[in-house]
N, C-alpha and C positions, 0 to 999 in steps of 0.2 A: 477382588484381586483379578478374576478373570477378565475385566471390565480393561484395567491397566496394562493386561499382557494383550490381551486382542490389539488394544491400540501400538506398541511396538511390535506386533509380529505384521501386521499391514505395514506396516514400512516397507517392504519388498515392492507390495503393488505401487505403494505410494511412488516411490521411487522412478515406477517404470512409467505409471500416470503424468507423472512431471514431466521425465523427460519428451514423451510424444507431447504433449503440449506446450512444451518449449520451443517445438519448434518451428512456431510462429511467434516471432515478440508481438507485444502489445505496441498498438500505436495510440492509443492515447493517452496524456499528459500522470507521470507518476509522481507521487513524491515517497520519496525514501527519505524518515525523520528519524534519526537513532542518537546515543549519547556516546561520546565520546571513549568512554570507560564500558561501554557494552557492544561493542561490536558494531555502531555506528558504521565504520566504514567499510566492514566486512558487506553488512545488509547493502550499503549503495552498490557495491562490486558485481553483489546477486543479484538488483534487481536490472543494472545496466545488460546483464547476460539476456533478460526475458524482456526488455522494453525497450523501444528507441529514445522516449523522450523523455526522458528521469531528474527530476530537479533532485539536487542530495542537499539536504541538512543534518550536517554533524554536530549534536550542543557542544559546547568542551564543558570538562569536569563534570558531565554529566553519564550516569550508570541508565539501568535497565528504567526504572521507571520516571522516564520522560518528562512526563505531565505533571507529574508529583514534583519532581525536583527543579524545573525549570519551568513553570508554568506560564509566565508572559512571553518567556526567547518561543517555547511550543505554541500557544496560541499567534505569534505572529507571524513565525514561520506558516501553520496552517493556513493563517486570513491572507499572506501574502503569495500563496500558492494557489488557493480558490481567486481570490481578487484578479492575481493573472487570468488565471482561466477563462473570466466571467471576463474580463476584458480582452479576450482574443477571442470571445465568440461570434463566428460571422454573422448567425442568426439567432434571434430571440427564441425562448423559448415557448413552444406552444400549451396552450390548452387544450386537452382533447377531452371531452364529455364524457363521463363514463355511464352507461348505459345499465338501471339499476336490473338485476337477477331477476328473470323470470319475464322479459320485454322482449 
């Protein structure tokens, strides 16, 4: 029990944490993927607040658990949001060597 109450009584910091950090949006590419029936559109509205470039997909007739109950509309919504991504990347990605412990 005291595990459950610590976690709602930091909501205060949480609260004050968020908002100095909000006040820089994120620039790089979001996606907000929520179900129609769970606040789907609520989540895109919050994360338009803290991000510039926010793709929103809403399922329809879809609740909280996403992946469960729509699991092709979710995986294409995700591969069509990375697939953007990867194709608007101006540069490849590098390989950098990791150097093992103790070198």
């Amino acid at each position: 029990m005291r595990a459950a109450w610590a976690y709602f009584a930091s909501w205060p910091q949480l609260a004050k944490d968020f908002s100095q950090l909000s006040q820089t949006k994120l620039t790089m590419p979001v996606l907000s993927i929520g179900g129609e029936k769970s606040l789907g559109n609520e989540l895109a509205a919050q994360m338009k607040l803290v991000a510039d470039n926010v793709t929103v997909v809403v399922l329809p007739n879809t609740g909280h658990w996403i992946l469960e109950e729509r699991p092709k509309e979710t995986t294409d919504a995700l591969l069509r949001f990375l697939g953007a991504q990867s194709a608007s990347a101006s540069a490849p990605l590098q390989h950098v060597p990791q150097t093992p412990a103790g070198e």
